[in-house]
N, C-alpha and C positions, 0 to 999 in steps of 0.2 A: 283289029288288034292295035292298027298304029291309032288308031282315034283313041282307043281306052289309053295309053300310053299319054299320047296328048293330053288328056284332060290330068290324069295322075299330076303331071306335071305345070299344069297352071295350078293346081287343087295346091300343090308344094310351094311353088309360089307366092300365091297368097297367103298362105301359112307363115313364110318366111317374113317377107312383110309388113302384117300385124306384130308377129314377133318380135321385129325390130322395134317398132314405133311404139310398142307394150314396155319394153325395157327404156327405151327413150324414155318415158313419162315420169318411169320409175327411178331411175337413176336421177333427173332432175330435180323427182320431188326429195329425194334424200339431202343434197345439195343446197337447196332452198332452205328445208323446216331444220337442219340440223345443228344442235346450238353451237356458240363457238365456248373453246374450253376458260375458264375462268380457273387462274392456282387456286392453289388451295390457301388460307390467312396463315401465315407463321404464328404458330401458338407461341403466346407471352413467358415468357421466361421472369421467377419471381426470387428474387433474395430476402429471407426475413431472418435476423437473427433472433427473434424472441417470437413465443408462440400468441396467437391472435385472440383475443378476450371471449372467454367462456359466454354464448347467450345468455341476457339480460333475461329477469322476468315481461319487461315490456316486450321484444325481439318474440318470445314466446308467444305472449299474449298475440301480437301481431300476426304469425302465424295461424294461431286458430283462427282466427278474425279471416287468412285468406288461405283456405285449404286448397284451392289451385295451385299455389305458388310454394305450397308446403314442399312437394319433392323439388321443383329447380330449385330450392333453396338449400336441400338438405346436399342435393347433387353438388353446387356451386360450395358447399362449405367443407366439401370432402374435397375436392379439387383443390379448394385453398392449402386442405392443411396438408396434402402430400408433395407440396413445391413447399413449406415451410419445415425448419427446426427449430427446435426448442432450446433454450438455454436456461438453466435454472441452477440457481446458487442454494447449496444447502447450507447452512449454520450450522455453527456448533451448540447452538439453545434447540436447535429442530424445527425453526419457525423458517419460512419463505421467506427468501429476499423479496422485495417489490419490486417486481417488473416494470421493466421502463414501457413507454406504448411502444409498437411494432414497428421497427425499421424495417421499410419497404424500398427496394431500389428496381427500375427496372432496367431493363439488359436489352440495348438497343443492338441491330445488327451490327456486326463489325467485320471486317478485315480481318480472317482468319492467317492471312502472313504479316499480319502488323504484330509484334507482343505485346502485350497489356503493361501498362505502367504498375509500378508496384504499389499495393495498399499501405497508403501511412497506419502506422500505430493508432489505436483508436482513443488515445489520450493527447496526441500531438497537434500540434497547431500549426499546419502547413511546415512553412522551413522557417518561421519565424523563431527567433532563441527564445526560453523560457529560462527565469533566475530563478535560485531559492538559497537564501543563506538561514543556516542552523546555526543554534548556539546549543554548546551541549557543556552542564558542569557533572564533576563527579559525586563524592559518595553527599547526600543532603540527608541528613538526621535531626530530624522535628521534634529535638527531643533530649534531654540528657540523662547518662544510665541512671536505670530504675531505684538506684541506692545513693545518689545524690542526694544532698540535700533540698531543700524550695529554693531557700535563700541560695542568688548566684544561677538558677537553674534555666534552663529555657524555656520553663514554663514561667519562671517569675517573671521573665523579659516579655515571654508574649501576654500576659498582666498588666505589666508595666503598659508597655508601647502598643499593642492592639498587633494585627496580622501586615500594616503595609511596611512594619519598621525593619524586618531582618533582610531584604531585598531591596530599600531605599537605594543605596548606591550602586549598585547596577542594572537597575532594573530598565532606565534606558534604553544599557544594552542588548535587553530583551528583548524591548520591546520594539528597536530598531531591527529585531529578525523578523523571520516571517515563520520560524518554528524554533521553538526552546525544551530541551530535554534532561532532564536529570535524573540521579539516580537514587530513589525514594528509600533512603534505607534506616526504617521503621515501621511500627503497625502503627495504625490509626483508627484505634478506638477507645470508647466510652466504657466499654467493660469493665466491670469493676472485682469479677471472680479471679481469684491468685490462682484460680486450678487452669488458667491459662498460661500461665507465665511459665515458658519452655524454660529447665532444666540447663542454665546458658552459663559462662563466665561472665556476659555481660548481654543487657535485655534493653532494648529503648522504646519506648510506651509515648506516642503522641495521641493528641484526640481528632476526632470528625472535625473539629469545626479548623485545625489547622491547614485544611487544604484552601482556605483563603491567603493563606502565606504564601500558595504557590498560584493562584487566579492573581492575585493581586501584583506579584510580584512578575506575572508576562509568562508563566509555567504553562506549555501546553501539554506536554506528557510525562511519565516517568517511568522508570525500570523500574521493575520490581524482584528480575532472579538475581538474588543476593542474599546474604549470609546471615540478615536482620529481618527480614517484614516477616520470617514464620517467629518471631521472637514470642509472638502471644499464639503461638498454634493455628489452627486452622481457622477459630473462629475472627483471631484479632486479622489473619488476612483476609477473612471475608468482609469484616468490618471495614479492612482496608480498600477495596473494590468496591464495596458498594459506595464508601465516604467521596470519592475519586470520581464515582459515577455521576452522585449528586453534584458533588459539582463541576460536570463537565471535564473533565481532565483524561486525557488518553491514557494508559498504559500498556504494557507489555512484558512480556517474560512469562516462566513457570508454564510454559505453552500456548500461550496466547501471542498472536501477532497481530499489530498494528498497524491498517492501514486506511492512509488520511490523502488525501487530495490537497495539495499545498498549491498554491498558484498556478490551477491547472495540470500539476504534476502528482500522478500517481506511485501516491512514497508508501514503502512497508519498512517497518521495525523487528526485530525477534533477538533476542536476549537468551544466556546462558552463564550460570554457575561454573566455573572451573574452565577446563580446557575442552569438556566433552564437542563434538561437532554433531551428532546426531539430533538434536534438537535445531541446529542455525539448518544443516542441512533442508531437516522438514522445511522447517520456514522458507529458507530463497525458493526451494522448490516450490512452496503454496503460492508466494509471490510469484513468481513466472508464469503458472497456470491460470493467476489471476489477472494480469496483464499490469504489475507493477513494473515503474520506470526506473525507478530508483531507488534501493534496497541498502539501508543501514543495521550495524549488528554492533553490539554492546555484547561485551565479556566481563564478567567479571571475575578475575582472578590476579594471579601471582603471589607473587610472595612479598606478606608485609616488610613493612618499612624496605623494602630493596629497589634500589635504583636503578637498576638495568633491567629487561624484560627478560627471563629464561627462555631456554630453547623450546619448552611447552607452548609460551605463549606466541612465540615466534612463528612456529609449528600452525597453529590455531587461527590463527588471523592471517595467515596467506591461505590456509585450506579455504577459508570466508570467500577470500577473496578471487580465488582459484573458481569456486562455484559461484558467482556474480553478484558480491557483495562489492560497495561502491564505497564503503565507508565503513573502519570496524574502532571502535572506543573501547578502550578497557578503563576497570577502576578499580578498587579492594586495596591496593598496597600501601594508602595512604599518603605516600610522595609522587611526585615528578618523575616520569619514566620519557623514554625518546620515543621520537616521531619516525617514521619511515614511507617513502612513498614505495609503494611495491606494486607492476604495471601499471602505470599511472595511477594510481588508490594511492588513498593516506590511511594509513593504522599508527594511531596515537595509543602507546601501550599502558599508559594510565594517566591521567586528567589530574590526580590528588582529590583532594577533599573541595568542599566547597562551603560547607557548615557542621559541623562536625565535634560532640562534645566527649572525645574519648582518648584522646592524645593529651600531654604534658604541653602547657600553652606556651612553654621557655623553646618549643623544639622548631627551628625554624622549618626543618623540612616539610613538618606537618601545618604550618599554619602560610605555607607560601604554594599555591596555584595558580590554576588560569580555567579562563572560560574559553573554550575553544570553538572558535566558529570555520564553520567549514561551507564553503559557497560550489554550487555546481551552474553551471550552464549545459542545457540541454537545447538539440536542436532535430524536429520530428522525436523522436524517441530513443533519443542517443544521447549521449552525454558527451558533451565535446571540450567543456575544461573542465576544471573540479581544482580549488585549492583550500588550501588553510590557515586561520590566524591564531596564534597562542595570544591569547589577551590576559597578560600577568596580575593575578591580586591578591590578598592578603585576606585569610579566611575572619579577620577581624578587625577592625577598626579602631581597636584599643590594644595599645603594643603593651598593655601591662596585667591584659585578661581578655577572657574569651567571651567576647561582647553576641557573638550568633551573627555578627552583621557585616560580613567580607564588603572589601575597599579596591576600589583599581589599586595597582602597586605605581609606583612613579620613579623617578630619578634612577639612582642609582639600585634601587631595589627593584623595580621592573627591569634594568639591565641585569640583576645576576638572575631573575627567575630566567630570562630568555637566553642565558649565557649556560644556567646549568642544561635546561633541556635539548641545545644545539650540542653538549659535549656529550650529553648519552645518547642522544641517534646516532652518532659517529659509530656507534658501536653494530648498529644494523645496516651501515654502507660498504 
């Protein structure tokens, strides 16, 4: 018995033993073959503001050409577009803005306890200042009423003298801005049916070929909500849009807003008849979604010939300005009205005339304006001064008739035009 016992236990022994030396081999070889761990690559992170160009017919062709590559390709273009969005601008014709190509940025690791610097404006130019001075005149009429005579008329004048003569003396000043704006108040067109001619006390009729009076003269844009351009109906304001079109001239009003790039500065316009604000409203608000820097608004209202501005217009041109209008001009009343800065804004509550064949040429109120130029300085996308100059002149150049062709004012007569319009802003401080 004790032998069989014996052996049991070398038999366990050896058992044991191998055991060992079997799991030795084993655990070694794990040690040895087993890989060491590699991260994983941080997937790329993609910013695109516009969506990445539809395949080409060649791109297509390409693919049939290499049907291996057809899925990583179709794989790789879905991955693209779900780290992309789209931005697209609708029109009011219904046609597609043109997309700029694709701004692509990538997104390096960072310092999740560092904060990000702030994104500039995407119209700003680092911290460097951007200028822009505007000249804006008031009401301009291409035209003298429909029941004048030729002789005297401003169509005889533009006969006479050709398109560069009624802006000769200041066109200068125009052309030393870097945007000029006035407030186009007439139709212009060639139409020659009476069944356009609105039911009016008074109708002013210029033609297509007069908007060289205003290329020539430094005119970059013009109003148009005002109390004249539907004078020939709908047709002569379409006539007037398209004439305007041709040649190159911006405008605004009746629902339309205008916006221009001026020296790297993102500017919009919008215009309104009377005191309403539901129309400026839309507007600033289109501007802001559209990433406009600098937003001017044109009124045209009050009350003729009065020299102080009413509580309406008062009313109207701080709500402008209350919803982020940076500039508001009014015009209709035919005279000189006061200036006011209101939070650092300027609202000039009318401008007067600028050419103008419907006032008595004896009235000096109606025949003494100014060109107003209004200068901003902008820094990133901020506006950091902004002021204004009344530049005094004299809607004619002939003190004994109404020649079409306003004069700076000088001496003593530039001091009372600057002397009246400081005693009616007194009236808005």
């Amino acid at each position: 018995m004790n032998k069989i016992k014996k052996a049991v236990k070398i038999c366990l022994c050896f058992a044991a033993v191998f055991a060992g030396v079997l799991l030795c081999f084993l655990i070694g070889d794990i040690f040895m073959d087993a890989p060491v761990p590699v991260p994983e690559p941080e997937s790329e992170q993609i910013i695109s503001s516009k969506t990445t160009e539809p395949a080409t017919s060649a791109t297509r062709a390409e693919t049939a050409e290499n049907p291996d590559s057809a899925s990583e390709e179709a794989q790789e273009t879905q991955e693209a577009q779900e780290t992309q969005e789209t931005e697209k601008l609708d029109l009011d014709d219904g046609q597609e803005a043109n997309l700029e190509e694709p701004i692509v940025e990538e997104i390096k690791e960072e310092d999740p306890g560092v904060p990000k610097p702030p994104k500039p404006p995407r119209y700003a130019t680092g911290t460097d200042l951007r200028e822009i001075v505007f000249s804006m005149v008031g009401d301009t009429t291409l035209a003298s009423e429909s029941r004048k005579a030729y002789s005297g008329s401003f169509a005889e004048y533009y006969d006479l003298y050709g398109p560069g003569y009624f802006f000769e003396n200041v066109a200068h000043i125009f052309k030393g801005s870097d945007y000029v704006v006035a407030n186009l108040e007439c139709a212009l067109t060639d139409n020659q049916d009476p069944s356009i001619k609105k039911a009016a006390p008074y109708n002013y009729k210029g033609y297509a070929k007069y908007t060289g009076i205003l290329t020539s003269g430094g005119v970059d844009a013009v109003n148009l909500s005002n109390n004249h351009t539907y004078d020939y109906s709908q047709t002569g304001y379409n006539d007037t849009v398209a004439a305007l079109e041709s040649a190159k001239i911006g405008y605004f009003g009746n629902g339309t807003v205008l916006v221009e790039e001026i020296n790297g500065i993102k500017t919009g316009f919008v215009s309104s008849v009377g005191y309403g604000t539901s129309a400026i409203k839309q507007g600033l608000e289109y501007m802001e979604a559209n990433g406009v820097e600098l937003k001017i608004v044109t009124f045209h209202w009050g009350n003729m010939d009065e020299r102080i501005a009413n509580a309406s217009q008062v009313a109207s041109a701080r709500y402008a300005i209350d919803n982020g209008a940076d500039l508001v001009i009014g015009h209709h009343p035919h005279v000189l009205q006061g200036i006011e800065r209101y939070k650092d804004r300027y609202i000039a509550y009318s401008i007067g005339n600028f050419i103008f064949d419907g006032n008595v040429i004896s009235d000096i109120e109606n025949r003494t304006s100014v060109i107003l130029q209004a200068k901003f300085v902008l820094q990133g996308g901020e506006v950091v001064d902004c002021g204004i100059e009344a530049i005094p002149i004299l809607t004619t150049s002939n003190p004994s008739k109404n020649n079409f062709k306003p004069i700076l004012a000088e001496g003593d007569q530039k001091k009372a035009i600057l002397d009246k319009i400081e005693a009616r802003s007194a009236a808005h401080r």
